[in-house]
N, C-alpha and C positions, 0 to 999 in steps of 0.2 A: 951054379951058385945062385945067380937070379930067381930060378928057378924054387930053388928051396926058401929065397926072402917073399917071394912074391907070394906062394904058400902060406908064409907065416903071417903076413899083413890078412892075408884072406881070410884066415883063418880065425883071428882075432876080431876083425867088424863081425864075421858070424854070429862069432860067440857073444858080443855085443848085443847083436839083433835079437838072437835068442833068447838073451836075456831079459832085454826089453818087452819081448813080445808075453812072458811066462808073468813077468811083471803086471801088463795089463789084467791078461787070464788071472792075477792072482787078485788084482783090485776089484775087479768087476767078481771076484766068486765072492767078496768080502760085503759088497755093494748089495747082493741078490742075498744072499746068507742074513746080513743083518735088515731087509729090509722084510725076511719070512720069518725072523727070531722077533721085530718086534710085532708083527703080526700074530703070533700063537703064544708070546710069552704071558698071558694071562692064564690061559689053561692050565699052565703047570701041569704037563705032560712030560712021559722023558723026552718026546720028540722035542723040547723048549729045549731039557737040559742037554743032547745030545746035539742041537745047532748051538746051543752057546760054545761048547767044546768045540763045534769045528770053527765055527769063527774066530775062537784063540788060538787053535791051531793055524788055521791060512795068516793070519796076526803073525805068527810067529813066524812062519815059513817068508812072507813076505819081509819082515826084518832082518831075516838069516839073508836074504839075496841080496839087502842092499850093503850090509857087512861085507858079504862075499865083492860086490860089488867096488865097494870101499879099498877093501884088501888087493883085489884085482888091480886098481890104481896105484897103488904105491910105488 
């Protein structure tokens, strides 16, 4: 029985960590994305409108974890 609690504590900071860690990867992709969207967005290339797309997408993805994250707490 210890056994399967001690598991489940473990288990839990993991998922914690990992979360944290997808979190950073997701700021820093947001950080380097908008920092080459405001470099090219003159050109108005699709390359402009194809990073503004990912930048709202990681936007998004990045919100969905902290909901998730939220939800996770209750």
């Amino acid at each position: 029985m210890q056994e399967a609690q001690d598991f489940k504590n473990d288990s839990k900071s993991l998922s914690r960590e990992i979360v944290d860690i997808i979190k950073i990867i997701a700021g820093v992709a947001i950080a380097i994305t908008g920092l080459a969207y405001l470099y090219i967005r003159d050109q108005q290339t699709d390359l402009a409108n194809k990073l503004g797309k990912a930048i709202i997408g990681i936007a998004i993805f990045f919100a969905l974890i902290a909901i998730g994250e939220k939800i996770a707490n209750i």
